[in-house]
VODONU-503661 format. One line per field, with one value per residue (C-alpha): residue number from 0; residue in three letters; y, z, x. Coordinates in steps of 0.05 Angstrom, whole numbers. Each point is the difference from the previous one (the first is absolute). Layout:
# VODONU-503661
i (NUM/...)
aa (Ala/...)
Y (Y/...)
Z (Z/...)
X (X/...)
This chain:
# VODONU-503661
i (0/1/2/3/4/5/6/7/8/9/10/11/12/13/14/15/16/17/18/19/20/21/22/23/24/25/26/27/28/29/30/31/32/33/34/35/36/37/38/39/40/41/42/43/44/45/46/47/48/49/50/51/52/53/54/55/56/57/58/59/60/61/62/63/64/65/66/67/68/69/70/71/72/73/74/75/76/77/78/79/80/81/82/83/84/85/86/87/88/89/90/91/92/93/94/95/96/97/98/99/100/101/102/103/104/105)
aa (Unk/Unk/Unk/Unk/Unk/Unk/Unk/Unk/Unk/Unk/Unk/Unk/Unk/Unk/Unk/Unk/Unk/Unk/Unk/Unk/Unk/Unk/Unk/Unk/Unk/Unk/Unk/Unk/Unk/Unk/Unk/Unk/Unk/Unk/Unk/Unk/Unk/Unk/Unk/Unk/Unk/Unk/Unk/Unk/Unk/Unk/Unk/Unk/Unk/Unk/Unk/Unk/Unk/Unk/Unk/Unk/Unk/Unk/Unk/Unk/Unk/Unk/Unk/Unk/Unk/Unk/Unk/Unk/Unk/Unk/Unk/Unk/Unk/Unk/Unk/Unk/Unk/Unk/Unk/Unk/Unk/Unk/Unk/Unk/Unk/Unk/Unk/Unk/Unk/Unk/Unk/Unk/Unk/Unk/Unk/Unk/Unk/Unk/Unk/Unk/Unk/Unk/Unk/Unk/Unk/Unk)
Y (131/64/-11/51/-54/-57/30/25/-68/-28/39/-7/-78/6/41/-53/-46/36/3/-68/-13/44/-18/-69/16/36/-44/-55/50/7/-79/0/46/-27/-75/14/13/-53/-53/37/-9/-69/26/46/-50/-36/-62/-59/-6/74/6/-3/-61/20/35/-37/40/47/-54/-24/31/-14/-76/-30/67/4/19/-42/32/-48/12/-78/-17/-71/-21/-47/-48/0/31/54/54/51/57/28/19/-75/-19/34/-31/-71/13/30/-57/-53/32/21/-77/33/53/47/-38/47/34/-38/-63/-66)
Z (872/34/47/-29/-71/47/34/-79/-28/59/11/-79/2/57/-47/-60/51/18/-80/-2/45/-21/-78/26/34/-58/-48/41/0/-70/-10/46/-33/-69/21/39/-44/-45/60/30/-62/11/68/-48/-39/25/37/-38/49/-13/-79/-40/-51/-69/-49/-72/-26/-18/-30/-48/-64/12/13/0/-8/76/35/26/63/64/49/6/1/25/-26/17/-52/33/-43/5/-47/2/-1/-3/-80/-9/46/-29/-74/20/42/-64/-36/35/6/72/25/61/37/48/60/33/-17/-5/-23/15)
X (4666/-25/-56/-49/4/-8/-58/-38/17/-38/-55/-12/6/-56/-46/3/-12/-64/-25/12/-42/-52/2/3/-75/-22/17/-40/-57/-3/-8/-43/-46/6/-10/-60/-50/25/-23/-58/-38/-21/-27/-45/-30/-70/5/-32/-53/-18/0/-73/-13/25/-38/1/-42/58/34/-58/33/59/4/66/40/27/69/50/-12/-13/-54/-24/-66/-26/-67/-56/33/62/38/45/2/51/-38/-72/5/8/-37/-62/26/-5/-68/-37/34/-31/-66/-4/16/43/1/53/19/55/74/56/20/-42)
């Protein structure tokens, strides 16, 4: 083979190597930026210790009709209910006989 082939073929082999390398780093760039703000959102969210007691007065017409969404809430009766909609349904229920003791489960 001619030496001016040998010497394209090479210096052509040296620039794919060199987009590899850079797709490679964009590619992990990319994921990078997608997945972040998928796992940064817990950081978002209010500690426990920070959130207010639950409101149930905007649940009063509505008892019973609640998500299946889970944000746990332990109360003085230790009993865990699995979220504040809930919650506020089995508190009106029983007449007031517990009250909010904190977020999460008991």
């Amino acid at each position: 083979m001619c030496l001016w082939k040998q010497e394209y073929f090479r210096r052509h082999l040296e620039r794919l190597g060199k987009m590899s390398f850079f797709l490679t780093w964009i590619k992990a760039i990319f994921i990078t930026v997608l997945a972040f703000p998928h796992y940064s959102e817990t950081s978002l969210y209010p500690s426990p210790e920070d959130r207010k007691m639950p409101n149930c007065d905007v649940y009063i017409h509505q008892l019973h009709f609640c998500t299946r969404e889970m944000d746990p809430i332990c109360a003085t009766n230790g009993q865990t209910y699995s979220n504040t909609c809930v919650f506020c349904s089995e508190q009106f229920e029983s007449g007031g006989a517990f009250k909010f003791g904190y977020y999460g489960r008991c």
